[in-house]
C-alpha positions, 0 to 999 in steps of 0.5 A: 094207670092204676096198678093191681096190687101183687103179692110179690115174694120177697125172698130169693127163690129162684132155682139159680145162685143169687149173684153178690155183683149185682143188685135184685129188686122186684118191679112192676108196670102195666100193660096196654090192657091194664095188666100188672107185670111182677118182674125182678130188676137186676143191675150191677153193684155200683153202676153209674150213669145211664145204662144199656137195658134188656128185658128177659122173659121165657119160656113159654110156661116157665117163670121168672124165677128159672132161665130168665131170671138167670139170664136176666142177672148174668147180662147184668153183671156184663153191665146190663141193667135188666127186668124178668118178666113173668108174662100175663097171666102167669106167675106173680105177674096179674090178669084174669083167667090165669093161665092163659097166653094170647099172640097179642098180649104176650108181645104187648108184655115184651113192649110194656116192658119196653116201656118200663126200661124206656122210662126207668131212670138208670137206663139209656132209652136208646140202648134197650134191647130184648131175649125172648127164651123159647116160646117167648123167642117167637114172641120177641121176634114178633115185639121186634117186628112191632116195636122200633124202639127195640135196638137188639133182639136175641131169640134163644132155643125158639118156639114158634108158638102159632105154628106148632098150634096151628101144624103141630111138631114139625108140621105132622098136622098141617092139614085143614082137617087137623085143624078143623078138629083141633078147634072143634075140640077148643070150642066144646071145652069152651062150654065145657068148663063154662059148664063146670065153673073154671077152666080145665088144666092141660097138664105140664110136663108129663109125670111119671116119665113114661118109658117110652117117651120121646127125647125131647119129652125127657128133656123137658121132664129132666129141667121142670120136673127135678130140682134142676128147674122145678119151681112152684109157680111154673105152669109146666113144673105143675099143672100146665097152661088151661086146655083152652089157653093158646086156642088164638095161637093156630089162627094168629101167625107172629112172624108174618113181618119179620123180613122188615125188621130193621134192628139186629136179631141173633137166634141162638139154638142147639144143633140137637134140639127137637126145635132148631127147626123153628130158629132155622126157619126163621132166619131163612124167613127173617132174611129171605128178600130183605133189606135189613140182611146184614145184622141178622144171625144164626148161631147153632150150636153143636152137640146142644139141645133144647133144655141145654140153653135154659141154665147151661146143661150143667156144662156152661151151654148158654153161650154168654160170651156171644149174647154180650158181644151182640148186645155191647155191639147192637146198643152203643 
């Protein structure tokens, strides 16, 4: 499979402390579709033997060099061998037209690099897990419910991407004819920007921070628009994803099989996130008439809230402890 060649940034540049425990390297591997993947490879100084792995990658509009990559080299230093990916389409990662998201392909990114640590060198193939950070928690829910190589699943700060396309937040737009309008307004900025010759952005987090803006608004202003987690290359630091870029998501739903997943699958939320409602959901769905019940888990965690869980909050919110527990538990 012939790789598109990358320009890949070879300094640190995340918006986390690099960490003198473990290595850093920058990989790449293919999609099904012929895409190239830019990830960062972590693992710990001096590991020997063949080790368990976790592809990290989330959220849904960020890159690699913020929350993932965090997460990506903190489960290293527990023993891990980790890949942060940024997703097709995104960051250094390849693919034409940039910016866009499909249901498909982005659950095809997780299984690729499930691939990639399936036949890395330093890696157990049979001890490979998966953390999917909001948006892409949906994601690796769905690459679960694909893929039977997936040991363990950890969905943190989740979004349902499909269903907020296709009901908007907390399901205000459930309606036939709010979505009929919704693709009406897809279709006419199709010709619209094939009109004009490219893609019309949506725009990231709003900026300036309207007074009246909702929490949750604020909150994500807070992570991607401060030095707190502003990076050049994140879509929702900048300019957002296309206007047209989720257009499949409200007619595609990803977590139509998750009562079949048979591997363990932890959700990890904030009891004050806007979005616990997606992981709460989810886990009713994921357990109601299963069979595969007993290693499925809902963890809530009190006085939390969404941004808390992608670099702590600045009070250690991301719950490391756990996440190491469930992998150590789920990949022996």
């Amino acid at each position: 499979m012939r790789k598109e060649n990358l320009a890949l940034t070879q300094e640190w540049d995340k918006t986390f402390p690099k960490s003198d425990k473990v290595d850093h390297s920058k990989v790449t591997f293919v999609n099904r579709y012929g895409i190239t993947l830019a990830a960062d490879m972590y693992v710990l100084k001096n590991a020997e033997g063949k080790l368990p792995a976790i592809a990290v990658s989330g959220p849904f509009g960020a890159v690699k060099e913020q929350c993932s990559g965090l997460y990506a080299q903190t489960m290293a230093q527990r023993g891990f061998l980790t890949v942060a990916f940024d997703p097709s389409f995104t960051g250094e990662s390849g693919g034409n037209v940039r910016y866009m998201a499909s249901p498909d392909i982005n659950t095809e990114d997780f299984m690729a690099a499930v691939d990639f640590l399936s036949l890395h060198e330093s890696v157990d193939a049979d001890r490979i897990g998966i953390i999917g950070i909001c948006g892409w928690g949906g994601m690796a829910i769905n690459a679960a419910a694909l893929d039977t190589r997936v040991k363990a699943t950890a969905a943190v700060t989740m979004y349902d991407m499909t269903r907020v396309n296709a009901k908007g937040y907390f399901d205000s737009a459930d309606s036939e004819e709010a979505r009929y309008q919704a693709k009406a307004a897809m279709c006419a900025q199709r010709l619209a920007d094939l009109k004009a010759g490219e893609y019309k952005l949506g725009g990231g987090v709003v900026d300036p921070l309207p007074e009246d803006a909702p929490f949750f608004v604020k909150d994500y202003y807070d992570y991607y628009k401060t030095p707190r987690g502003y990076h050049p290359r994140s879509l929702n630091s900048n300019g957002g994803w296309n206007v047209i870029g989720c257009e499949s998501f409200i007619n595609q739903p990803i977590l139509q099989y998750s009562s079949e997943i048979r591997s363990a699958v932890l959700l990890v939320h904030g009891e004050k996130a806007h979005s616990c409602y997606f992981s709460r959901d989810a886990y009713a769905d994921m357990v109601k008439n299963s069979k595969f019940a007993d290693n499925k888990e809902l963890l809530i965690l009190p006085d939390t809230v969404h941004t808390d869980l992608y670099d702590g909050g600045g009070r250690d919110a991301i719950p490391f402890d756990k996440l190491t527990a469930f992998f150590s538990e789920n990949l022996k």
